[in-house]
C-alpha positions as CSV (number, residue, x, y, z in Angstrom):
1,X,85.4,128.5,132.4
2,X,85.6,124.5,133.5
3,X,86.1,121.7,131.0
4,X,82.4,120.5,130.6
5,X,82.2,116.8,130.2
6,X,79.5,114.9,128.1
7,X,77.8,114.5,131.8
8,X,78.4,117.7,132.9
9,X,75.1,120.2,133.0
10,X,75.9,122.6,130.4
11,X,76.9,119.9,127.6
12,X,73.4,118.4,128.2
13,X,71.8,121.5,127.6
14,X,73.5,122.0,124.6
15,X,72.5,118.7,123.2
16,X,68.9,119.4,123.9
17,X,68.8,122.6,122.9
18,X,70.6,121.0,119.3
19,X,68.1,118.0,119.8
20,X,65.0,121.0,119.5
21,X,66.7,122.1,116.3
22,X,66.3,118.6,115.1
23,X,70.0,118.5,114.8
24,X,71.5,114.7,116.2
25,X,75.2,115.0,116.4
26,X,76.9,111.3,116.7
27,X,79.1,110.6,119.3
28,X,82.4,111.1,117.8
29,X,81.3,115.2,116.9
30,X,80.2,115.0,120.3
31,X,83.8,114.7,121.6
32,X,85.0,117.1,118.8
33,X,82.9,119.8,119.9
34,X,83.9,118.8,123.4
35,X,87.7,119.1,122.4
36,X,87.0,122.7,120.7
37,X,84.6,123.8,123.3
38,X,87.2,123.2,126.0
39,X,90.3,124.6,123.9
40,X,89.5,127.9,124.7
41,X,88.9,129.4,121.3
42,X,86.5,131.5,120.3
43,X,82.8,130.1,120.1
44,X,81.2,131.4,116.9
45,X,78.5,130.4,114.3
46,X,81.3,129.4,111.4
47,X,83.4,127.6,113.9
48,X,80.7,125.3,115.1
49,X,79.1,125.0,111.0
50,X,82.8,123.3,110.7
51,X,82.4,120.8,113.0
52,X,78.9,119.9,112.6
53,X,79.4,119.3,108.9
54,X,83.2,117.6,108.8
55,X,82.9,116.3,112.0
């Protein structure tokens, strides 16, 4: 998979689909998700919980 970027397609498309969930994620768990999105790991429900709630 390639590194997305916060320009790239597929990170917009996340953020909009987060945006229809009335979800806002600031800019600095925008790069954290970037970061863990991008590491490789495995994507899951709990692992994206963490980040969304400490950031």
């Amino acid at each position: 998979m390639r590194k997305l970027t916060v320009d790239s397609v597929e990170f917009k498309r996340i953020m909009h689909n987060l945006h229809i969930e009335e979800l806002d994620i600031s800019s600095k768990r925008q790069q954290r998700l970037l970061e863990f999105i991008n590491s490789g790991q495995q994507i899951t429900v709990g692992a994206l919980k963490e980040i969304y709630q400490n950031g």
